[in-house]
N, C-alpha and C positions, 0 to 999 in steps of 0.2 A: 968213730969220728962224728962229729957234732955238726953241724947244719943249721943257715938261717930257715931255710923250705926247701924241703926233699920234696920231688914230683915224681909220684906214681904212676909209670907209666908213660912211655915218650913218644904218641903218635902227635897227629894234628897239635892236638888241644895243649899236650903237657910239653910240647919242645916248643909254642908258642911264647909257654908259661914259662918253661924253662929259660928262655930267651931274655924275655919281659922282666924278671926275679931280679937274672944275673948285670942285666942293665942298670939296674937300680939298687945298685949295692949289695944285695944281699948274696951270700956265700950259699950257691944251691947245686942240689943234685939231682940229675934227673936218672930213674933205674925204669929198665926195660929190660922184660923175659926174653926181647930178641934185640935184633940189630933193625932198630927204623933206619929208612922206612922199610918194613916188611909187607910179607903178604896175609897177615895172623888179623888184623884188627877191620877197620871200619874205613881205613882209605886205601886200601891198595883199587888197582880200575884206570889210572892214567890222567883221569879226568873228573872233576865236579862242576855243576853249573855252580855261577854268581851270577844273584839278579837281587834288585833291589828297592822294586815295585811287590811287594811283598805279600802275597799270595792269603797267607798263613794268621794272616794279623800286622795292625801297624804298627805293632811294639818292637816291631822286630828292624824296622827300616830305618833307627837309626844306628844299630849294631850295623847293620849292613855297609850302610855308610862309612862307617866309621874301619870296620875290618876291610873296603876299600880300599881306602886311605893307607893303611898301615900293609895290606899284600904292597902296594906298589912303592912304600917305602922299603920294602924290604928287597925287590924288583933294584931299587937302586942301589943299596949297601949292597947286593949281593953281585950286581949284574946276571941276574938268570931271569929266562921270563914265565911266569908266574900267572898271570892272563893275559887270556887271549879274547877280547872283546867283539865277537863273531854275531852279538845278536843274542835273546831266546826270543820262541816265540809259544806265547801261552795258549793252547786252545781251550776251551770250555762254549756251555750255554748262557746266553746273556746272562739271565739270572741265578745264577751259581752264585756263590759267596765268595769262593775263591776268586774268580774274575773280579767282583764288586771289591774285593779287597785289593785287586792288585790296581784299580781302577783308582781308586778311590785314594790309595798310599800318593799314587806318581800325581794327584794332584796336588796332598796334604803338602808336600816332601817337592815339590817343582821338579819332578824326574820326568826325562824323556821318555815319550809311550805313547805307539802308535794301534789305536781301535781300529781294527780289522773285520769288515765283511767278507762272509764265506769267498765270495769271487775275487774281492783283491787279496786274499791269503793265494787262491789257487790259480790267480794268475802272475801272481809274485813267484809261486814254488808249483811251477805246474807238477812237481808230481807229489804233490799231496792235492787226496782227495776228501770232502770233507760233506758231514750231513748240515742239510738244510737249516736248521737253525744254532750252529755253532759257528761262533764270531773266535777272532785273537787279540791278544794285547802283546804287540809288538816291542821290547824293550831291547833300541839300537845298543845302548852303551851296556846291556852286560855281556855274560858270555862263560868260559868257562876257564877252571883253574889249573895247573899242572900239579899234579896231587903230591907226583914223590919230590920234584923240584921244593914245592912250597914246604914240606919236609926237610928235604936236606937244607935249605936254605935257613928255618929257623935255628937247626943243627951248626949249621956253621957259624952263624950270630952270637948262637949262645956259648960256644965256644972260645969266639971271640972275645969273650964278654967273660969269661972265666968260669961258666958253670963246668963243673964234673959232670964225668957219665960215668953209670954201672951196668953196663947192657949183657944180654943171656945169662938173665941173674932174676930170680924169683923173690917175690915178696912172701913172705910163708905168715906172716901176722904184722898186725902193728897195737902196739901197746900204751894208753895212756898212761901216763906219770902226770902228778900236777906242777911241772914245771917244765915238761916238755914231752914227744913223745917218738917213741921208741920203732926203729922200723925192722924186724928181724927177715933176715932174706937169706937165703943158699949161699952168699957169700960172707956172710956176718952181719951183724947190726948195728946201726948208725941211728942218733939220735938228731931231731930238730924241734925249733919254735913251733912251726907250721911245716904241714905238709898238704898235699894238693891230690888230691886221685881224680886222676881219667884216666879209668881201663877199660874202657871204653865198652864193651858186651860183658865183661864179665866183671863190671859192677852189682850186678845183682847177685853173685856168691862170693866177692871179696868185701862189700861193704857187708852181708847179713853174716860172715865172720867177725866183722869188728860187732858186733850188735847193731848194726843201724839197717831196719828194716826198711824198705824202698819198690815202690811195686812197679820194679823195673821186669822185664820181659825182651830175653834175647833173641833174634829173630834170624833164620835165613834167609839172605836175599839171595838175588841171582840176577846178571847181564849180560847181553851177549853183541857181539860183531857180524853183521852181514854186510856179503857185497853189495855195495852201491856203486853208478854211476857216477861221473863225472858231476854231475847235477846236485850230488848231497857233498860234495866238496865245502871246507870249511870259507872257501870265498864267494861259497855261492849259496849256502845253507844254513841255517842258524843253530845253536841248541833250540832244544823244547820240550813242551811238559804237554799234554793231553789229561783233561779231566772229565771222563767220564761219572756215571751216574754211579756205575759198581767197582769200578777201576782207574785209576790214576799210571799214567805210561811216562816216562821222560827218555829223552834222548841227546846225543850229540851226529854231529857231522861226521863225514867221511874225515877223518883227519888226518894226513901222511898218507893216505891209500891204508889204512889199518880196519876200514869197513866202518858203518853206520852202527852207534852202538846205541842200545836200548837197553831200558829195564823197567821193572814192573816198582812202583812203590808201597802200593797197599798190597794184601795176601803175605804171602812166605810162612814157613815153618817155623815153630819154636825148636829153641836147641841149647845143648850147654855146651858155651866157649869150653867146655875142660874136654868134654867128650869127642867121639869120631868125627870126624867133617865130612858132607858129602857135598860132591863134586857136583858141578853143572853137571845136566842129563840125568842127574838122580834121581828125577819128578820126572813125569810127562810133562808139566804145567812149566817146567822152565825153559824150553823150547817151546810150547803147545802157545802159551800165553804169548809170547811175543810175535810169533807168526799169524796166529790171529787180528793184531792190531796189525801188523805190516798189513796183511791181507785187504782190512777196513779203511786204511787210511793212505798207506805206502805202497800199491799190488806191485811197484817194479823191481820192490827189493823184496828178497826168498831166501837166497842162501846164506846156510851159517856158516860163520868162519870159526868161530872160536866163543865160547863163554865161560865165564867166572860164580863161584858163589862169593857173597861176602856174610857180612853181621851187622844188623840195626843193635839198637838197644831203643827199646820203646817204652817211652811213658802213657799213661793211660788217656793224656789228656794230646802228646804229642807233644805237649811244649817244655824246654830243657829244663833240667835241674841245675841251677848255680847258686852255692851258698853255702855256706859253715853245716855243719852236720850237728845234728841237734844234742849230740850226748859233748862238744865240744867246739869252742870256734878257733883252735886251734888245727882244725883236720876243716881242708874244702873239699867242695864236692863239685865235680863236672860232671853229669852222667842224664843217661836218658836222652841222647842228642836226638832219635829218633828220623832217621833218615835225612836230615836236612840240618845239620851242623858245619858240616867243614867248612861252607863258605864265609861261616862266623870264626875259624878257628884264630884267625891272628888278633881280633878282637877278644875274642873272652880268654884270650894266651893275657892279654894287656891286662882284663879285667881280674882274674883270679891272681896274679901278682898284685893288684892292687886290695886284694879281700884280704890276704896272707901280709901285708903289712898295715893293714884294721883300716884301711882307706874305702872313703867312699866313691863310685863308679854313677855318673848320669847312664849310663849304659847298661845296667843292670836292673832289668825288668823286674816288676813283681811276678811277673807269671811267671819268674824262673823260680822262685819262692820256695825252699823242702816244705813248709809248715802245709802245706794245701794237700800234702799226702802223711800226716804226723797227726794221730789224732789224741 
C-alpha cells in the first residue's frame, strides 16, 4: 500500500507527526514495534518538565512557545489534561551560563521569571536547603506534562484525522527508489513520498542500517520516587532542575501521593536499544546518586519507593537533529533529542509534517542542522 508519509516510529515526536501529516491532507501511517504509549522508548515516567525561559540556548524559546500553544490546543480537542503549570524552579551559581541563559531568554522573549536569593528560595520552600552562593530563576507559568495522556492524545487526533497505525510490527529496512521509498517491516511492505524516523535510541543502529552515519549515542538513564511530605505536594512545590558544577539533578513534586521524583541528567551508561535492559538498582549509582543530592539539598526525604531506567539518545553537542537526511530529502530525520525533547514534541510533530511536504518552518533552528555532524 502506498502512503503520502509513513512515520517510523509512534512515541512523542512521530504520533505528533503523525497527527500534524494526517490534519493536513496527506494519507499517513504511523508503525510502531509496540503499542504507544509503551514503556520501551524515551517517555514512559508519568511526567516531563515544560519550561520556557530556556536554559539550553535562546533558539530553543521560540519552539517552546510555540509547542505551548499547540499541548493546550490539543488539551482542548481532546478534553484531557496535558499540563499542569505547578511552577520549576532552576537552581544554579549566578554565573553559570545556564542560569544567564534562562535569565536572559525571559527577558528577550517577556516570560514571567522570578530571581531568587538563597533565603527567599529557602523560605519559600523551607525544606530545601541550599549553599551560599546559589540563587534560582523561578518560572511561575511552567510546569510539567502528562507524558502517556499527551501520547494517547496525539493518538486519538490522529485518528481522528484518518492516519492508519501498524503497531507491534518491526521495520526490518527501508529502501530508496527514485520515486519513492520503500519500507519493509515483519508485516509487509508499504511504499511512500516521504517518510519521517523517530526511534527515538535506536536511531543510531536503524539509521547506520540505511547508511546514514550520525554520532548518536544511546544512553541509560535512571529515576526514582521517594517519600515526601506533605510539603513537596504539587500545590505547594514546584518542578525543578539543580545545576551543579559536575552534575545536573531535576525533579518533580509529590504528585497524587506517588512520592518526590528525581533524576540524574548528565552521567548514565551506554547501551543498545536491541540488547538486555537493566533495571533500576543495576548500578549503585542509581540509587547512590540521588540520595546524595537528597542528602545535600532535601535531608527530609530518604526513602525509595520505586525507580525506573529509561533511554536518552545523545548528540555530541546535545542539541537536536531535524532535517532531511543527507543521502535523500525525501526520509526526515528526528533524533538525538538528548534528554530534553518531549516538551518540544507537539511542536516538531508540527514541524516535520511541514519538512515532509518541502514547507518551510520559522521554527526550525539551525542548530538542528544534520550537515554540522556530515562531513
Amino acid at each position: 500500500m502506498h502512503f503520502d508519509t509513513i512515520i517510523i516510529g509512534g512515541g512523542s515526536m512521530g504520533m505528533s507527526a503523525g497527527y500534524f501529516s494526517a490534519k493536513n491532507g496527506k494519507q499517513t501511517l504511523i508503525i510502531d514495534r509496540y503499542e504507544p504509549p509503551h514503556h520501551y522508548g524515551s517517555h514512559h515516567g508519568n511526567t516531563r518538565i515544560i519550561r520556557y525561559a530556556y536554559g539550553e540556548g535562546l533558539d530553543y524559546v521560540p519552539l517552546a512557545l510555540r509547542a505551548k500553544e499547540l499541548w493546550q490546543e490539543a488539551e482542548m480537542l481532546t478534553q484531557r489534561r496535558l499540563i499542569s503549570a505547578v511552577g520549576v524552579l532552576n537552581i544554579g551559581c549566578q554565573d553559570d551560563i545556564f542560569m544567564k541563559n534562562i535569565i536572559q531568554s525571559a527577558k528577550d522573549f517577556n516570560l514571567p521569571l522570578v530571581v531568587m536569593t538563597k533565603e527567599e528560595i529557602e523560605k519559600k520552600w523551607p525544606t530545601i536547603h541550599l549553599q551560599q552562593q546559589q540563587i534560582g530563576c523561578y518560572e511561575p507559568s511552567a510546569g510539567y506534562l502528562h507524558v502517556e495522556d499527551c501520547i494517547a492524545a496525539y493518538k486519538d487526533l490522529a485518528q481522528l484525522e484518518g492516519a492508519y497505525f501498524s503497531f507491534n510490527n518491526t521495520v526490518l529496512k527501508i529502501e530508496q527508489q527514485p520515486q519513492h521509498i520503500v519500507v519493509h517491516t515483519t508485516k509487509g511492505h508499504f511504499t511512500a513520498d516521504h517518510i519521517i524516523v523517530t526511534v527515538g535510541a535506536w536511531a543510531h543502529h536503524f539509521l547506520q542500517e540505511a547508511t546514514i552515519q550520525l554520532p548518536l549515542t544511546p544512553l541509560r538513564k535512571t529515576f526514582a520516587w521517594f517519600e515526601a511530605s506533605e510539603h513537596f505536594s504539587e500545590e505547594k512545590f514546584p518542578c525543578f532542575s539543580f545545576i551543579e558544577q559536575n552534575a545536573t539533578y531535576y525533579g518533580f513534586p509529590n504528585i497524587d501521593g506517588t512520592g518526590l521524583k528525581i533524576g540524574r541528567h548528565d552521567g548514565g551508561q551506554p547501551m543498545d536499544p536491541r540488547g538486555k535492559r537493566h533495571d533500576f538498582g543495576s548500578y549503585i549509582e542509581d540509587e547512590g546518586d540521588l540520595v546524595h543530592f537528597l542528602k545535600r539539598y532535601m535531608p527530609s526525604v530518604s526513602k525509595l519507593i520505586d525507580g525506573q531506567a529509561c533511554m536518552y539518545s545523545m548528540t555530541p553537542d546535545e542539541d537536536f537533529i531535524i532535517d532531511y537526511a543527507p543521502t535523500s530529502k525525501r526520509i526526515i530525520i528526528a533524533a538525538g533529542f538528548s534528554g530534553h525533547g518531549f516538551k518540544f514534541a507537539s511542536a516538531i510533530g508540527e514541524l516535520l509534517s511541514q519538512l515532509a511536504n518541502d514547507e518551510k518552518s520559522p521554527f526550525l533552528s539551525p542548530r538542528f542542522a544534520i550537515n554540522r555532524f556530515i562531513t
